[in-house]
N, C-alpha and C positions, 0 to 999 in steps of 0.2 A: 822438600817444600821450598818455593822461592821466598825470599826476602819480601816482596811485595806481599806473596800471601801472609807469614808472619806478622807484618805490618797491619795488616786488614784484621785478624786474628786477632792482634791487641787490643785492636780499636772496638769489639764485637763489645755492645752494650751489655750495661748486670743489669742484675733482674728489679732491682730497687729504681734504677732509672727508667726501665718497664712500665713498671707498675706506676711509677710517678707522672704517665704522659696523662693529662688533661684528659682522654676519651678512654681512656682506659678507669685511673682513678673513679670517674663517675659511674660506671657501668656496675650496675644493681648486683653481679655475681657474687658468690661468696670470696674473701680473699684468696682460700686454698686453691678454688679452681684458677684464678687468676695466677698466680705465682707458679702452677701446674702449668697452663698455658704460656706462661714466661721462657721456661726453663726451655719448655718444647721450642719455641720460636730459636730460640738461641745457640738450640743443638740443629736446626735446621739451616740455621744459617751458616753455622760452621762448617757444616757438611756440606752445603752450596757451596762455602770458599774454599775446600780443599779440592772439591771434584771440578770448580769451574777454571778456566784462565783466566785471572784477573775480575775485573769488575770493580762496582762500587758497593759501600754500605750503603741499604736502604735510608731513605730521610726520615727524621721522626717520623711523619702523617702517615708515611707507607708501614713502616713499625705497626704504629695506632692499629691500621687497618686488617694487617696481616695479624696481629697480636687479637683484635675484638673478633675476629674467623673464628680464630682457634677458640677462643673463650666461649664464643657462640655454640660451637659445636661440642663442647664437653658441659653445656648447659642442658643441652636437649637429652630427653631422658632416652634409653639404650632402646626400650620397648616406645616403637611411635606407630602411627598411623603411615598404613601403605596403601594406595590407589591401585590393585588389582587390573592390572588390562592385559594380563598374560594369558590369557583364553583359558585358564585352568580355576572352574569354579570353587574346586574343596583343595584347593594349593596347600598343603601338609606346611611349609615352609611360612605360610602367610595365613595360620592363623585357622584354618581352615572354615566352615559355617562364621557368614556374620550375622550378629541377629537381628531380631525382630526389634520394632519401636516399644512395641509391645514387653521386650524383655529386655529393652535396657531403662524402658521406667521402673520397674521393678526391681531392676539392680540398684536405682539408686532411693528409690522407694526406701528398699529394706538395709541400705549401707549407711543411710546417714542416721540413722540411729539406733535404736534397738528394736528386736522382734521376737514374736513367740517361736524360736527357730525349737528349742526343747520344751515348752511350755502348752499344756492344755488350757486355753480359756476360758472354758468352758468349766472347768472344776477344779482350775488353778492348783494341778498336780504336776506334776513333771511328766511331759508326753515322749514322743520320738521323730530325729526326722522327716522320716520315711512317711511320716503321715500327710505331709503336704502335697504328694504325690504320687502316693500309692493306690489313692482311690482312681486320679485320671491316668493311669496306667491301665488300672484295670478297666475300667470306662472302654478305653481307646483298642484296649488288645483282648477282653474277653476272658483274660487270665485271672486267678482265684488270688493273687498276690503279687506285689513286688515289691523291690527293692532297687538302690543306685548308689555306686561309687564312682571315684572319680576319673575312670576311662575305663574303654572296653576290654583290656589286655588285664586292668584289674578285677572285671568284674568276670572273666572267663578262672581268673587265676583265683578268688575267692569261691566260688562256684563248685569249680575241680574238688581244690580242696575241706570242703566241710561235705563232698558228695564222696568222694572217693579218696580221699588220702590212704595213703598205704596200700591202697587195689590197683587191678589193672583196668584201664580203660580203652575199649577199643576203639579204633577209628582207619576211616580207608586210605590207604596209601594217597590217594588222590587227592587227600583233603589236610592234608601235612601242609596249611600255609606258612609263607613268612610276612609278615608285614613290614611297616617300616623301620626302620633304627637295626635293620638283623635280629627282630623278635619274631621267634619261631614257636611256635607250638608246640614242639614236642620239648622246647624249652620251659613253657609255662608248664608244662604238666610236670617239669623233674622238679621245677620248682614249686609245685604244690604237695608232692612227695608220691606223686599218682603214675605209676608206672604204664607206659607206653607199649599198647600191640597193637600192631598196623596189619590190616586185612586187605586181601585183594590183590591190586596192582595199580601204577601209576593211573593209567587210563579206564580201566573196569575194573568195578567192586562190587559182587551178587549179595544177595540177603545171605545165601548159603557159607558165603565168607567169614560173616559173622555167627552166624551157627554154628560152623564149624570151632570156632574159637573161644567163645564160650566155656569158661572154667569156674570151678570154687572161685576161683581169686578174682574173677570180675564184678567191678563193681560199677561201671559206668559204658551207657554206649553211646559216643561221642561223634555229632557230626558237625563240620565245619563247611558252612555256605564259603565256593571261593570266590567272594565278594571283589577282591580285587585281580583276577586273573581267569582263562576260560580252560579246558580242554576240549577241544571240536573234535569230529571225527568219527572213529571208531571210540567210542567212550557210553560207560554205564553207569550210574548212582544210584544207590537205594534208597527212595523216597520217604519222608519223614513216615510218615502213617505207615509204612511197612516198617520200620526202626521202634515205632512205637510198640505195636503188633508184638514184635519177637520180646521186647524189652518187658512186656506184659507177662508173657508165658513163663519166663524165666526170673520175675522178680526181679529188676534190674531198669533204674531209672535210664533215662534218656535225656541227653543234655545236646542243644545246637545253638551254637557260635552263628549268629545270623551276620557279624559284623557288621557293615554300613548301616543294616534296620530301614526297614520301609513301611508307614502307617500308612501310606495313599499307594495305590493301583494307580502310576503315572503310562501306562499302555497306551491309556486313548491318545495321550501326547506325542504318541510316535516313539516313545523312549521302550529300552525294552524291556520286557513280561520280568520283574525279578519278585522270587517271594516274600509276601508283605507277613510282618510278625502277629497278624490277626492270623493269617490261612497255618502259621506254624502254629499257635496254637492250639486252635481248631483241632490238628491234626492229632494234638494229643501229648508234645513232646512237654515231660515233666522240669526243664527249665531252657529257657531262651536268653543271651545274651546280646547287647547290640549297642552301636553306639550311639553318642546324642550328639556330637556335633559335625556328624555325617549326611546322609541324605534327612534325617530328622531333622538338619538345620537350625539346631540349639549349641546349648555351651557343652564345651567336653566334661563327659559323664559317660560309664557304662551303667545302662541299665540291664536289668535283672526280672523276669515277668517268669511267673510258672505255677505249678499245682503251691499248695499253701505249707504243706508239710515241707516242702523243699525250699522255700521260700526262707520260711520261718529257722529251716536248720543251716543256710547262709546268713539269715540275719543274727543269728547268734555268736558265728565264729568269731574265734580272737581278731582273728584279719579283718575282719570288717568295717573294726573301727581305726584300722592304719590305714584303710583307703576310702574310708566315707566321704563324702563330699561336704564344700561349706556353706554358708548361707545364702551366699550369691550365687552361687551357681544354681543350686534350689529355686532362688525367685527367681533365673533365667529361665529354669527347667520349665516350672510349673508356668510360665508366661506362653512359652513355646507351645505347649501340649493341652493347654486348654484353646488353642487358637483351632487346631486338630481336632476341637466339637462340631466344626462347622467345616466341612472339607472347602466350601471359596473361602471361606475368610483365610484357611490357612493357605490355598494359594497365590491369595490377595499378600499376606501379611509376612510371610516367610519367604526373605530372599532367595535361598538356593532354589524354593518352587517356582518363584517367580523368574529367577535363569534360566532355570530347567526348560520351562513353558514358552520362555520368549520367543516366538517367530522367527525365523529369519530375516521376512521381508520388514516386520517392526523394528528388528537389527540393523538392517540396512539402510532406513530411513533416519534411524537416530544418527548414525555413523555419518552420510550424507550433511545433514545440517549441523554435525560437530567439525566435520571437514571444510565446510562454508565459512564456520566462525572461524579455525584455526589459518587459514588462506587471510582473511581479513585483517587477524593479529601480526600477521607475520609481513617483514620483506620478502620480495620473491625471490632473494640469494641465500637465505637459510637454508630450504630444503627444498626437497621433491616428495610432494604432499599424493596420495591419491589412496583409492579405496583396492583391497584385493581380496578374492575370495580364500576364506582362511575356514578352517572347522576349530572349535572349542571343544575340551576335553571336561569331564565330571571330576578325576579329581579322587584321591583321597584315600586310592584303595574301593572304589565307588563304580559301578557300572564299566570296566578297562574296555570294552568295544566299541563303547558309544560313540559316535563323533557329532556334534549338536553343531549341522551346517552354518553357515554365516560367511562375515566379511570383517576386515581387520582395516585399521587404516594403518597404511605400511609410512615413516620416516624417510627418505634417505638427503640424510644431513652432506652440504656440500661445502662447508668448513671444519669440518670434522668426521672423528670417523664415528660410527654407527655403536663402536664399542665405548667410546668413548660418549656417547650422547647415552647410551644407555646407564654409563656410571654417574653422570650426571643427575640423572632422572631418578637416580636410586640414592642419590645426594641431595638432592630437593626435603622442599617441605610443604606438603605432605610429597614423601616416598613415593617414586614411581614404577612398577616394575613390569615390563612389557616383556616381548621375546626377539630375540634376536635373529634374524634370517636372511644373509648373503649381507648386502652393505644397506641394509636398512633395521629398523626399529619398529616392530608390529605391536599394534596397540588395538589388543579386542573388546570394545564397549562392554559384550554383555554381561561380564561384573564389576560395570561400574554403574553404580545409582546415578539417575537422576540431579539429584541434588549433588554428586561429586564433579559432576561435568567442569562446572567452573574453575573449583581446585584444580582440574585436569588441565583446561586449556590454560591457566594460570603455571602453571610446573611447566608446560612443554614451550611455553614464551620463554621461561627463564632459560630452559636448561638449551635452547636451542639460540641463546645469543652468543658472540663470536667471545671467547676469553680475552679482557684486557690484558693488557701489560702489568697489569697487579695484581694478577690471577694467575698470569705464566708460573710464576712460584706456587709449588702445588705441594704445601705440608706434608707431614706426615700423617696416615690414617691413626685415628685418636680412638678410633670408636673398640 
């Protein structure tokens, strides 16, 4: 280490003469975060003087300035608001379904005080639940009962277990998914205590697969829709109604993992044919699982729809009440699936349908006159602004083939690089999160509202102005 940096090193301010700068002192934060922020600045700047040649110590005001960054940014809570323009509607990552207006007055309807969440008020007994939304469950799917916990990998893994614990359950090679986080199926079922026999083969699986298989020790015939993935080709499945069928003849319920869950028949949209948990019904299977904040476009919840006996002998299990759902999600629930009475309204009212359904050419219009504005915000040495033709993905473990055509308005930043405007953008407030492609920054309108637009062109003004010289210092990540 030179003499000069020693020198500089000495001189490196404590954290009481920090905390004592005028614009610091004033700043509403708690002390601890302040005095947290302190120390950080302090081990930053050390570390600037060891790695740099020479230089000077910052002047107070740059202090102040660099120090109220850091402060700022360890004020903002860890969970915030992100601006979605990454063409991926059910983003697993961001949160997946946003909801309804509808069900976020209800969230805060039922949060800011108290509610009959276990109460009858009707006879002022103690009720359950499941009653707030078990009748429009069955309303909406034709089913003799339901039940909801609090995701769909719960509500398959409580299911399993109060239907078959300790039996075998069968299921076709084919339909052995994995979802996201490396949660696997035939892991849910070891951990229900339901032992695993696979029929068939990867690509075909006959009725006769499961006849064949067929023992004393079965006690569940298990099918799993592969909602996030396809086999094409030379490939065969045995259809729910023929599952029901054999399961009938042999005394042997019949359980299907619908995953994503579809209450609307979105075909005529162009999207493609997938089974809705009315036609599974219908068909007979004695419990259906699926999720709520998938193509349902509510809050995360597995729900639970099927004959009543089966119903009733999940809602009883021990497990059920380690994964029950709580109040808020309930009056999410129930906000979302009474919108579901009226198929426009719920088109009307519920984002992901209203993605889902957007036009292209209404895509491209909207994109156009956001492109107009952004051109008008900006100097013409920022970027190279223009519209590209991009397709939008579902999302989510949700329809994997779809591609929902459109247009992206592509970035390309010519003070910066493309990765670095994207870090930017993901450092804003509100959060931005686009995609990345060659030396630009694609930004796909269609999940973003309406009403976000201005947030939007507000974040890309910020994130796309040149770094001063009191920004060239670039912290440590705090988050």
């Amino acid at each position: 280490m030179s003499e000069s940096s020693q020198q500089l090193l000495r001189q490196l301010p404590a954290i009481d003469r920090l905390l004592g700068l005028a614009a610091v002192a004033s700043h509403p934060a708690p002390h601890i975060l302040k005095r947290v922020a302190a120390q950080q600045l302090v081990a930053d700047l050390r570390r600037q003087l060891l790695t740099a040649a020479g230089g000077a110590l910052p002047t107070d005001s740059e202090l102040a300035d660099r120090l109220l960054r850091l402060i700022d940014q360890r004020c903002q809570p860890s969970l915030r608001r992100v601006l979605n323009a990454s063409g991926t509607l059910l983003h697993t990552n961001l949160g997946r379904a946003p909801l309804s207006g509808q069900a976020l007055q209800a969230i805060t309807e039922v949060a800011k005080g108290y509610s009959n969440l276990e109460l009858d008020l009707t006879s002022g007994t103690r009720g359950h639940r499941y009653s707030h939304i078990d009748q429009l469950l069955c309303q909406l799917t034709g089913a003799e009962a339901a039940a909801v916990v609090n995701n769909n990998a719960g509500a398959v893994l409580l299911a399993l277990t109060a239907l078959a614990q300790g039996r075998e359950a069968l299921v076709s090679r084919g339909e052995l998914v994995e979802i996201g986080g490396a949660f696997r199926i035939p892991d849910v079922m070891e951990a229900g205590g339901v032992r695993l026999r696979e029929v068939g083969t990867t690509n075909k699986t006959h009725l006769r697969d499961y006849q064949t298989a067929i023992g004393e020790h079965t006690g569940l015939l298990l099918k799993v829709h592969t909602s996030n993935y396809r086999i094409v080709g030379f490939s065969q499945s045995v259809e729910a109604a023929e599952l029901v069928s054999l399961g009938r003849q042999h005394g042997i319920p019949v359980m299907e993992d619908l995953g994503s869950g579809m209450l609307l028949d979105l075909s005529p949209f162009g999207l493609p044919r997938e089974p809705t948990v009315q036609e599974a019904v219908a068909a007979g299977i004695d419990v259906l699982t699926f999720s709520g904040d998938k193509l349902l476009g509510g809050p995360q919840a597995g729900l639970i729809v099927g004959k009543r006996w089966a119903i009733d002998k999940i809602r009883h299990h021990p497990l059920a009440r380690a994964l029950r759902i709580d109040k808020l999600t309930l009056a999410a629930l129930e906000a979302t699936l009474f919108a579901y009475l009226d198929r426009e309204q719920a088109l009307h009212d519920i984002p992901v349908l209203r993605m889902l359904n957007l036009p292209a050419e209404q895509l491209r219009q909207r994109s156009q006159r956001f492109l107009r504005r952004l051109r008008r915000s900006l100097p013409a040495d920022q970027a190279r602004l223009q519209l590209v033709e991009a397709c939008a993905c579902v999302g989510g473990g949700a329809l994997p083939l779809t591609e929902l055509p459109g247009c992206a308005l592509a970035l390309q930043p010519l003070q910066q690089s493309a990765a670095e405007l994207a870090r930017r953008l993901r450092d804003g407030t509100p959060a931005v999160v686009g995609r990345l492609q060659d030396a630009a920054v694609l930004l796909n309108l269609r999940c973003i509202a309406a009403d976000e637009e201005a947030a939007l062109l507000q974040a890309l003004c910020q994130a796309l102005r040149p770094a001063t010289a009191a920004n060239a210092f670039a912290p440590t990540d705090v988050s």
